[in-house]
Structures are given as structure tokens and as C-alpha cells.
PyMOL Python script that loads the backbone (N, CA, C, O; Angstrom):
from pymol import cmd

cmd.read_pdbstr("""\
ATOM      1  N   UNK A   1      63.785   8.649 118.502  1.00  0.00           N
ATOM      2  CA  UNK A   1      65.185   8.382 118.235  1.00  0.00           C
ATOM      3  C   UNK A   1      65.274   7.472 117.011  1.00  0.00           C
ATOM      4  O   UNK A   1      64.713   6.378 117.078  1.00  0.00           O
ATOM      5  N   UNK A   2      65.898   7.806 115.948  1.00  0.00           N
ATOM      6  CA  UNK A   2      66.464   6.813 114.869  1.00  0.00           C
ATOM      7  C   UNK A   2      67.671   6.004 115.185  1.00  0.00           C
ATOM      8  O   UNK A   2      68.831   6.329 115.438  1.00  0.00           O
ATOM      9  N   UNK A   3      67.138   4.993 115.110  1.00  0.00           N
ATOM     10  CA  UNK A   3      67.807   3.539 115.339  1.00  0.00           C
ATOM     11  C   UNK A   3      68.395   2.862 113.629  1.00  0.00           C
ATOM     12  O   UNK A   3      67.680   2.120 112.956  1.00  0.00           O
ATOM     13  N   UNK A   4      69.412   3.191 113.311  1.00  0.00           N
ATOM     14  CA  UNK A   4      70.264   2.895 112.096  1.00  0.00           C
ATOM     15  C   UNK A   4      70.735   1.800 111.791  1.00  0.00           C
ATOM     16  O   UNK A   4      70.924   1.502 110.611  1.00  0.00           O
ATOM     17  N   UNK A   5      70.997   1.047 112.721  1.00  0.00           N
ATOM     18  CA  UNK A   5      71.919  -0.307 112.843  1.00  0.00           C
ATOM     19  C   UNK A   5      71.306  -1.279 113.145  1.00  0.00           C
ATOM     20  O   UNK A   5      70.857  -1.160 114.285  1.00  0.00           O
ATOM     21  N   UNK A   6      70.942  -2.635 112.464  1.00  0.00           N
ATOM     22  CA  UNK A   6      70.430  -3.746 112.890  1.00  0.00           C
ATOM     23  C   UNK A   6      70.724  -4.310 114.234  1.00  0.00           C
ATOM     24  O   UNK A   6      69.846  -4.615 115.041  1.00  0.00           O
ATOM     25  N   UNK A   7      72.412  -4.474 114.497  1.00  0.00           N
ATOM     26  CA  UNK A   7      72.602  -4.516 115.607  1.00  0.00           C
ATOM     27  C   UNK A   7      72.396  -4.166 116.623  1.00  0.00           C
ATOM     28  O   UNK A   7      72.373  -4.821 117.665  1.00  0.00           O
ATOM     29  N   UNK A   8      72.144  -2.629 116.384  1.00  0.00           N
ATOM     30  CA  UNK A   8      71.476  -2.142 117.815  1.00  0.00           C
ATOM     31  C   UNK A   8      70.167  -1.961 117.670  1.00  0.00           C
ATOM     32  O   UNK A   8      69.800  -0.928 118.231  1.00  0.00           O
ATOM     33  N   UNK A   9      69.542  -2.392 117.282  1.00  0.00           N
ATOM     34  CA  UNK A   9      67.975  -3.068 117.157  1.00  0.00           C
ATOM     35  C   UNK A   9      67.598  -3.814 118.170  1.00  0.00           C
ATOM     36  O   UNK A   9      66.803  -3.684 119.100  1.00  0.00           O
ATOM     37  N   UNK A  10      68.674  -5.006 117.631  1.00  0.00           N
ATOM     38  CA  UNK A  10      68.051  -6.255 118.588  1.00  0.00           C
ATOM     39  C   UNK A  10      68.908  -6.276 119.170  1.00  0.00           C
ATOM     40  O   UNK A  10      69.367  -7.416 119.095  1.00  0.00           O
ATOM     41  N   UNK A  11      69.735  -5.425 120.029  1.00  0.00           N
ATOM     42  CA  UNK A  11      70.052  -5.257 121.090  1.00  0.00           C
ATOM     43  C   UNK A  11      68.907  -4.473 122.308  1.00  0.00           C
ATOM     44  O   UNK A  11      68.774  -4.739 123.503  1.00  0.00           O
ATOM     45  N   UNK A  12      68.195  -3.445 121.462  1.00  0.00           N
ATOM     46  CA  UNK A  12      66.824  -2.901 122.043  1.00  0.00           C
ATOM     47  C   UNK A  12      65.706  -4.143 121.955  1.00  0.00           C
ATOM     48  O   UNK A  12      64.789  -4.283 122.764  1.00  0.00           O
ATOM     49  N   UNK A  13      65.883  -4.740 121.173  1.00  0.00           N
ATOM     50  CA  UNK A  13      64.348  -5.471 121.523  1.00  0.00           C
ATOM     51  C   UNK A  13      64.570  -6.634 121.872  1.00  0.00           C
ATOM     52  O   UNK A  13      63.467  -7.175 121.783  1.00  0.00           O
ATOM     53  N   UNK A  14      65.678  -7.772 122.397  1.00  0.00           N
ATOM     54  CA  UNK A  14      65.658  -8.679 123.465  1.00  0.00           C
ATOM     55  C   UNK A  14      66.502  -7.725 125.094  1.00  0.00           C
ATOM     56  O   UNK A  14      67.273  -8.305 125.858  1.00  0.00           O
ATOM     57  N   UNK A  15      66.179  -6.597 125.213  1.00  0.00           N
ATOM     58  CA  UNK A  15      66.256  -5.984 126.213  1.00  0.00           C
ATOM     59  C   UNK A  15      64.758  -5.743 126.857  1.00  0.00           C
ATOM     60  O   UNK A  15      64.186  -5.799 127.946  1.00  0.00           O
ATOM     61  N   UNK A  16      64.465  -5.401 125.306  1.00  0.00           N
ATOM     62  CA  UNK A  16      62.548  -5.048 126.428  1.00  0.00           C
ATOM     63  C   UNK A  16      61.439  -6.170 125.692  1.00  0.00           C
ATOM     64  O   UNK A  16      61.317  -6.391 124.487  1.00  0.00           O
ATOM     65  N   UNK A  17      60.597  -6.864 126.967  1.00  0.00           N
ATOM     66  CA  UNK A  17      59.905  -7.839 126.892  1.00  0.00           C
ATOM     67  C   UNK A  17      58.655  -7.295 126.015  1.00  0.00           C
ATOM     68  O   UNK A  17      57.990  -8.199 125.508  1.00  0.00           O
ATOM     69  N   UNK A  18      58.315  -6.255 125.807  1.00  0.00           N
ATOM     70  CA  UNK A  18      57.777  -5.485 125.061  1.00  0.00           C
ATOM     71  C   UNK A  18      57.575  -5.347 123.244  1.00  0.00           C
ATOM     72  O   UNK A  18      56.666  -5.182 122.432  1.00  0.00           O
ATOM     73  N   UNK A  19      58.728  -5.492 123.262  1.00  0.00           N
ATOM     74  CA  UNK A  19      59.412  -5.337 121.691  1.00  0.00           C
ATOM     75  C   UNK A  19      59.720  -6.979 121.109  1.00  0.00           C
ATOM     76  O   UNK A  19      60.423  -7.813 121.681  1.00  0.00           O
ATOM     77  N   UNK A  20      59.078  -7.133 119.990  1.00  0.00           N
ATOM     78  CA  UNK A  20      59.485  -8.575 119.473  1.00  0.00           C
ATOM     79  C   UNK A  20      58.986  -7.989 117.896  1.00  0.00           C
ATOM     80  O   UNK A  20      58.182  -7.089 117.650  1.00  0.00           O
ATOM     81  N   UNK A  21      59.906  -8.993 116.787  1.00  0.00           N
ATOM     82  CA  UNK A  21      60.226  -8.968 115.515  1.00  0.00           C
ATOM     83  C   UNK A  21      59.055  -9.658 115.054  1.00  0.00           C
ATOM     84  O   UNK A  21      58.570 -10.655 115.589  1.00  0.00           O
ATOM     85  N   UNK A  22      58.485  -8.873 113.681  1.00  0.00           N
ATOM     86  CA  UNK A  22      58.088 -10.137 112.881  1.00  0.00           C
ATOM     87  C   UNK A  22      58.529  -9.414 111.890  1.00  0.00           C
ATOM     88  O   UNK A  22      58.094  -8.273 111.734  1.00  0.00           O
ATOM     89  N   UNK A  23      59.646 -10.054 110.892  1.00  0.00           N
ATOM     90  CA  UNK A  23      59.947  -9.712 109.746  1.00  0.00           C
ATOM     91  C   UNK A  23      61.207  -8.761 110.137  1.00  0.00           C
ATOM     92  O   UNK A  23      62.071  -8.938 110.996  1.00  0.00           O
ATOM     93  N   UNK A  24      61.034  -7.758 109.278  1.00  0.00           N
ATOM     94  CA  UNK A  24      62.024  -6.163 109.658  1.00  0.00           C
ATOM     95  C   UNK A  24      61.272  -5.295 110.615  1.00  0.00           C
ATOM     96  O   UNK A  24      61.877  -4.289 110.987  1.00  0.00           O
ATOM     97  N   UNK A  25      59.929  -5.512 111.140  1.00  0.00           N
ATOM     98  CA  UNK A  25      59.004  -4.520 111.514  1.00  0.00           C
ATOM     99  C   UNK A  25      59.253  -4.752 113.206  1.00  0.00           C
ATOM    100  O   UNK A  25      59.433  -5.948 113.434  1.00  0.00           O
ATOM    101  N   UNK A  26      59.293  -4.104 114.149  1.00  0.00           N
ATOM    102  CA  UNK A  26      59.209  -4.134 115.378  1.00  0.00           C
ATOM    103  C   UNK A  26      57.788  -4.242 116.005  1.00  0.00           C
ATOM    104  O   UNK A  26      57.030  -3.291 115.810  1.00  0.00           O
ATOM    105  N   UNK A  27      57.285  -5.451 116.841  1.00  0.00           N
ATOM    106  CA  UNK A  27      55.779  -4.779 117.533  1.00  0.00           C
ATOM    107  C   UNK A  27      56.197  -4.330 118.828  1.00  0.00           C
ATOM    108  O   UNK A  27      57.252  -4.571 119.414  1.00  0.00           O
ATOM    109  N   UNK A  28      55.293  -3.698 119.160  1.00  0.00           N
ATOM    110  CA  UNK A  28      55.152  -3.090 120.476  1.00  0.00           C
ATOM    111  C   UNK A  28      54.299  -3.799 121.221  1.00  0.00           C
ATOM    112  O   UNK A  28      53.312  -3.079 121.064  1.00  0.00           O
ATOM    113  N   UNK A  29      53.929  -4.667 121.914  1.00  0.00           N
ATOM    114  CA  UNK A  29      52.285  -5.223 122.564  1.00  0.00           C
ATOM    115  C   UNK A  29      52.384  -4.684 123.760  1.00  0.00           C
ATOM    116  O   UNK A  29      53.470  -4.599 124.334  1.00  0.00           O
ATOM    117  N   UNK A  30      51.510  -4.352 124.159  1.00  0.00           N
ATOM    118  CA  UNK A  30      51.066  -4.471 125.797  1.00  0.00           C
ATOM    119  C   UNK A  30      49.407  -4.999 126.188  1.00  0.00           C
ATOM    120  O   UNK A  30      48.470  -4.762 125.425  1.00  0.00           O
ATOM    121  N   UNK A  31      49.291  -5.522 127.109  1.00  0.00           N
ATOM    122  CA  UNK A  31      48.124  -5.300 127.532  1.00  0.00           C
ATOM    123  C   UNK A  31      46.857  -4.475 127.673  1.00  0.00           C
ATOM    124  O   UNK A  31      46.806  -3.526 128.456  1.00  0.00           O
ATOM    125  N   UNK A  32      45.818  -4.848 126.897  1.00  0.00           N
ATOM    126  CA  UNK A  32      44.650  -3.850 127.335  1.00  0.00           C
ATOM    127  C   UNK A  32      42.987  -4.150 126.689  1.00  0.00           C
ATOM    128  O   UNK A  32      42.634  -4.327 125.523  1.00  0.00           O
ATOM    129  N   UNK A  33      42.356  -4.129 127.688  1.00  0.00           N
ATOM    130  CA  UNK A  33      40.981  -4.894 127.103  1.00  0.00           C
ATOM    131  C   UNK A  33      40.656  -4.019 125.963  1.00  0.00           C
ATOM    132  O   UNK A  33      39.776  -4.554 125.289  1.00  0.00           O
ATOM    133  N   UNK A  34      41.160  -2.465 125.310  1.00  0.00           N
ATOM    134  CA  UNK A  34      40.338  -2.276 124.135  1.00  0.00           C
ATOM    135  C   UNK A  34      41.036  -2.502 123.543  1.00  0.00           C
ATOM    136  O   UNK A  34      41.020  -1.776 122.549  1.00  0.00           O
ATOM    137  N   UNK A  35      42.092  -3.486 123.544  1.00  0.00           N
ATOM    138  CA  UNK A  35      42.158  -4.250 121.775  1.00  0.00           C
ATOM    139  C   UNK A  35      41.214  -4.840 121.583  1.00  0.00           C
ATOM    140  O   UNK A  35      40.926  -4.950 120.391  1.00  0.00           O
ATOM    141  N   UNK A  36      40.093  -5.629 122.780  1.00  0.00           N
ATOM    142  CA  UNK A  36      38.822  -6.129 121.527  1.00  0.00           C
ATOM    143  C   UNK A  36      38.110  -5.932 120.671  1.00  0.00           C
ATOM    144  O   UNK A  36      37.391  -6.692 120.023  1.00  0.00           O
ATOM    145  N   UNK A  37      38.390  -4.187 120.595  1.00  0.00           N
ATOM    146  CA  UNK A  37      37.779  -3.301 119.869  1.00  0.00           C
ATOM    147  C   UNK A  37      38.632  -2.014 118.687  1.00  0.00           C
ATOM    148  O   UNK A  37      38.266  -1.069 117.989  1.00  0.00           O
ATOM    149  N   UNK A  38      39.658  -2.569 118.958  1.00  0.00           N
ATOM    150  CA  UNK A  38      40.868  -1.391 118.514  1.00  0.00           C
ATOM    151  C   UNK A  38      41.315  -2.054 117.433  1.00  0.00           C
ATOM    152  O   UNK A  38      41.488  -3.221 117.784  1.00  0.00           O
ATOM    153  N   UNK A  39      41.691  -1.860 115.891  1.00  0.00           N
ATOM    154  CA  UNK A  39      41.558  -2.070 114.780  1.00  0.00           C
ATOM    155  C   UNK A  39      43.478  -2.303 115.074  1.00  0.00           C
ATOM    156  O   UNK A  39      44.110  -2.873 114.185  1.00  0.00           O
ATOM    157  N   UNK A  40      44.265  -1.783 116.422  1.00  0.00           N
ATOM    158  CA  UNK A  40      45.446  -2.172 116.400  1.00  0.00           C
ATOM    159  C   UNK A  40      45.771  -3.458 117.380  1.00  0.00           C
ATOM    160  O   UNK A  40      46.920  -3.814 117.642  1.00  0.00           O
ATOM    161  N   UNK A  41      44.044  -4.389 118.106  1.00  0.00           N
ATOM    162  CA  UNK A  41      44.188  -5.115 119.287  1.00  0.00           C
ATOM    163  C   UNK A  41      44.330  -6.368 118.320  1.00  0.00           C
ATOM    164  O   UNK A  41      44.123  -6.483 117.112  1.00  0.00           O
ATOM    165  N   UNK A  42      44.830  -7.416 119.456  1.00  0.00           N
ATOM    166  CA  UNK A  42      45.540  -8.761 119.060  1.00  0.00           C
ATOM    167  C   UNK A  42      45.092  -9.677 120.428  1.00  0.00           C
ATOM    168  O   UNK A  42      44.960  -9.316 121.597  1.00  0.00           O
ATOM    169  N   UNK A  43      44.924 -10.952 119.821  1.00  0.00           N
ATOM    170  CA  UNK A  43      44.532 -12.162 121.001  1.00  0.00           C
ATOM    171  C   UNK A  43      45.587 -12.926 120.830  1.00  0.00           C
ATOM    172  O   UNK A  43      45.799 -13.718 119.912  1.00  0.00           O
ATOM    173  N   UNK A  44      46.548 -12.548 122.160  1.00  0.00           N
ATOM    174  CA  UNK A  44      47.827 -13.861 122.770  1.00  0.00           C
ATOM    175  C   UNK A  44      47.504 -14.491 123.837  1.00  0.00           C
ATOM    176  O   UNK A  44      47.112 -13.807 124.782  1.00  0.00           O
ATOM    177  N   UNK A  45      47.589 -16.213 124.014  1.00  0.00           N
ATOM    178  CA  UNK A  45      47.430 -16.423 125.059  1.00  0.00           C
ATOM    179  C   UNK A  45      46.567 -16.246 126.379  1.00  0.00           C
ATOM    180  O   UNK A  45      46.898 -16.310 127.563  1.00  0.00           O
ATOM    181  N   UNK A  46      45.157 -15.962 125.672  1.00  0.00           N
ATOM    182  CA  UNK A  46      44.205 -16.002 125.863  1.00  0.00           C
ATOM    183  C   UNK A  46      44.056 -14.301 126.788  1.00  0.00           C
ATOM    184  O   UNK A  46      43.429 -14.236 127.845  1.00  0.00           O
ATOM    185  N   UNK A  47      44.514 -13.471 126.368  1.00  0.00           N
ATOM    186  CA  UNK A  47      44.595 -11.996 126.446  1.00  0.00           C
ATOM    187  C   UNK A  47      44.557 -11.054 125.477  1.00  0.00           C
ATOM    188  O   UNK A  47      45.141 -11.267 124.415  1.00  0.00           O
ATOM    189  N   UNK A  48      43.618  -9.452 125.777  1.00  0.00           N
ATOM    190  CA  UNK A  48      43.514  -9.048 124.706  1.00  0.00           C
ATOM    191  C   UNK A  48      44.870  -7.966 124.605  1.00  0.00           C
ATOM    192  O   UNK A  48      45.180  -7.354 125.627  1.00  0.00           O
ATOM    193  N   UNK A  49      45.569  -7.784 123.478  1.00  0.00           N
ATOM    194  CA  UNK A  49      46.939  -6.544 124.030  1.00  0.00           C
ATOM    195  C   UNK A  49      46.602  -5.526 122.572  1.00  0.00           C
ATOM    196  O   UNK A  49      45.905  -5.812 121.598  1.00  0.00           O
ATOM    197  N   UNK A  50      47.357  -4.308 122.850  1.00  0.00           N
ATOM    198  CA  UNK A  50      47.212  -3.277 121.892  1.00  0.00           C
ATOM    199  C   UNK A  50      48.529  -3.384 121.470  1.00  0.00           C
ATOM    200  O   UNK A  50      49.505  -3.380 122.220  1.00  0.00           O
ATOM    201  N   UNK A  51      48.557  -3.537 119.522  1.00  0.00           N
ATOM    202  CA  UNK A  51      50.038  -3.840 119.173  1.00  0.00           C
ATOM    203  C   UNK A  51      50.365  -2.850 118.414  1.00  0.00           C
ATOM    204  O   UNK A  51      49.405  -2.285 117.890  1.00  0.00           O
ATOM    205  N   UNK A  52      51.578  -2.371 118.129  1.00  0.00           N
ATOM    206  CA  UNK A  52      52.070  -0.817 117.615  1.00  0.00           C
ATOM    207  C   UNK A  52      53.450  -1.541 116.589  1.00  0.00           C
ATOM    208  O   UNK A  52      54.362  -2.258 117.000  1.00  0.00           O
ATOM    209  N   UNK A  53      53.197  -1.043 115.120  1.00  0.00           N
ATOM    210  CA  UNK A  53      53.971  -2.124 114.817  1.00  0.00           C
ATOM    211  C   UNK A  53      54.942  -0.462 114.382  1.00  0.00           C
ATOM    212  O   UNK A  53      54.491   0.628 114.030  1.00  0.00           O
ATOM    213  N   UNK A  54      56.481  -0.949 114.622  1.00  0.00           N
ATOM    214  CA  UNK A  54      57.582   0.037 113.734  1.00  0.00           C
ATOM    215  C   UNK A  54      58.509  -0.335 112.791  1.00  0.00           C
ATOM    216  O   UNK A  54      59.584  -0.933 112.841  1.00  0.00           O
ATOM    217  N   UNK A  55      57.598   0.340 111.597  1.00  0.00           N
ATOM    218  CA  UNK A  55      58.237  -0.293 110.547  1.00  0.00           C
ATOM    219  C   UNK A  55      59.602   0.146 110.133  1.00  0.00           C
ATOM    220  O   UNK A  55      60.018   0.985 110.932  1.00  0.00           O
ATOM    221  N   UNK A  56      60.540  -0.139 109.078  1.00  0.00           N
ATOM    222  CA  UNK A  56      62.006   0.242 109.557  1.00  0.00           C
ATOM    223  C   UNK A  56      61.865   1.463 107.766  1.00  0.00           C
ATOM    224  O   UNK A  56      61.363   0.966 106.758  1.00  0.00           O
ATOM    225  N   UNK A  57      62.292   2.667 107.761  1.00  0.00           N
ATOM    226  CA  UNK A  57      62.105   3.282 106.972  1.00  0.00           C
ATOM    227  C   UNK A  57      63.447   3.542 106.293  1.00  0.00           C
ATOM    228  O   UNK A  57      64.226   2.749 106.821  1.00  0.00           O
ATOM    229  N   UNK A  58      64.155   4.329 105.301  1.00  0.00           N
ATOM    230  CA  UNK A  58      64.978   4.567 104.270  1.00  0.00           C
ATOM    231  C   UNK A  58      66.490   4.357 105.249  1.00  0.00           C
ATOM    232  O   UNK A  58      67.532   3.777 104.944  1.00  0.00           O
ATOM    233  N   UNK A  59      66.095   5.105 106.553  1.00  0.00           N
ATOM    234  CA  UNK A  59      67.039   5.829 107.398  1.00  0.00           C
ATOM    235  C   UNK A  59      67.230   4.261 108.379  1.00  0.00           C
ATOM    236  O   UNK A  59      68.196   3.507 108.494  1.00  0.00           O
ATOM    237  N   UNK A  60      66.087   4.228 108.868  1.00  0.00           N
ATOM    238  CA  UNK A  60      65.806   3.044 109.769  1.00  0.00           C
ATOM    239  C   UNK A  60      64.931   2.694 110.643  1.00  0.00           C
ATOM    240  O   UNK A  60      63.882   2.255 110.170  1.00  0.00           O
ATOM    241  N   UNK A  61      65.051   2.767 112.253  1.00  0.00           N
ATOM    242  CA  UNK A  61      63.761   2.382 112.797  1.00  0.00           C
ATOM    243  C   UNK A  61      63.714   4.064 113.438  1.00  0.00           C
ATOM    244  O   UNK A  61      64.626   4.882 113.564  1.00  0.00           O
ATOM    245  N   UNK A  62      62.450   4.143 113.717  1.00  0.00           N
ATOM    246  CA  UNK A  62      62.115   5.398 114.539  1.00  0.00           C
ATOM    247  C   UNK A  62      61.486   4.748 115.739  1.00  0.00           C
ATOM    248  O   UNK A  62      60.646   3.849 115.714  1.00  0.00           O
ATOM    249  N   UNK A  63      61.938   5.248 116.648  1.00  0.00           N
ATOM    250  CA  UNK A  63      61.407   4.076 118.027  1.00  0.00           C
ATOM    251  C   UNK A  63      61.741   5.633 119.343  1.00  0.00           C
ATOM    252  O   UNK A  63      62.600   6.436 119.708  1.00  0.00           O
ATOM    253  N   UNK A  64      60.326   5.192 119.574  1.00  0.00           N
ATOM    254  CA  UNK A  64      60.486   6.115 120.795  1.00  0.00           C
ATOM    255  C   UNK A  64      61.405   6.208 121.826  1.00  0.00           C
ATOM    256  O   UNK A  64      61.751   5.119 122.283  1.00  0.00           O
ATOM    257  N   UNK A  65      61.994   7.379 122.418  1.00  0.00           N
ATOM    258  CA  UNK A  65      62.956   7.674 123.221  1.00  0.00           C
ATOM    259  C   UNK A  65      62.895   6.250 124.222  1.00  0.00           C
ATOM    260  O   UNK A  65      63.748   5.367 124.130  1.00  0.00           O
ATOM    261  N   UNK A  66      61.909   6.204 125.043  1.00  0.00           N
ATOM    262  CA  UNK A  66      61.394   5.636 126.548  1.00  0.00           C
ATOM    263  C   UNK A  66      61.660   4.403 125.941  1.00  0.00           C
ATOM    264  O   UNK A  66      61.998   3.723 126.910  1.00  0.00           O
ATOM    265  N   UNK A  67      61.738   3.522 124.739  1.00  0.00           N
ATOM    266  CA  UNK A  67      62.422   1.976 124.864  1.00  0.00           C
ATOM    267  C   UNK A  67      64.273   1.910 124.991  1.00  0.00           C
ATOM    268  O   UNK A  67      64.957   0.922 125.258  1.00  0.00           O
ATOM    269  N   UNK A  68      64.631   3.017 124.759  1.00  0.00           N
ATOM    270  CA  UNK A  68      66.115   3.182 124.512  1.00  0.00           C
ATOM    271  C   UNK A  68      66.526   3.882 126.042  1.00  0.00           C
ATOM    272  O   UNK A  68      66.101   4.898 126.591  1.00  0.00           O
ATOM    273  N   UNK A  69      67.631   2.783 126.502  1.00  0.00           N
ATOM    274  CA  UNK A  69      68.006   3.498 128.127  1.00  0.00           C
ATOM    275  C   UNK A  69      69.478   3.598 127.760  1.00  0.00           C
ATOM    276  O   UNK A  69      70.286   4.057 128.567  1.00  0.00           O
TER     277      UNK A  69
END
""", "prot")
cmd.dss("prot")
cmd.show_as("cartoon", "prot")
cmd.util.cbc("prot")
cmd.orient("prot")
């Protein structure tokens, strides 16, 4: 789904604990031991998570159906 509007951005991503900003880019984190090994894994809080970053393109964000209810 293309997501056009800033506003309804971060209306999607302080809805899901999932989704947090750095910059214009959306991450995705979740949990999972092969980020210790996954060129997309990250160390928070003394956990390893797999992060999916969505960057915002001409149009806007492209963000999978399943974060949008």
C-alpha cells in the first residue's frame, strides 16, 4: 500500500510498536537471533532484532498491507 501523507504515516507508526522513525525512513524491528548474522540485524537493549528500513520514495512510503488496519 502507498502511504502519501506524512500524517498518515505517523499515524501508522505510533500505532504499531514495530514501526519507529529515523529521519524520513521507517524501521521495521522485530526480534530474532539471526540478526547476529544478517547484514539487516541490530543490537537493542541487549537483544539481537532484524531491521527493515522503508524508505519514503517520489510517491511516498510503500509499506506493507499487514501494518495498515
Amino acid at each position: 500500500m502507498m502511504i502519501e501523507s506524512l500524517e498518515q504515516m505517523e499515524t501508522i507508526v505510533k500505532r504499531n510498536r514495530a514501526l519507529q522513525w529515523d529521519g524520513w525512513t521507517v524501521v521495521h524491528s522485530f526480534p530474532s537471533d539471526k540478526g547476529r548474522t544478517s547484514k539487516f540485524g541490530g543490537y537493542q537493549k541487549g537483544r539481537w532484532f532484524i531491521q527493515k528500513r522503508i524508505v519514503p520514495g517520489k510517491s511516498g512510503w510503500s509499506l506493507p498491507d499487514n501494518f495498515v488496519r
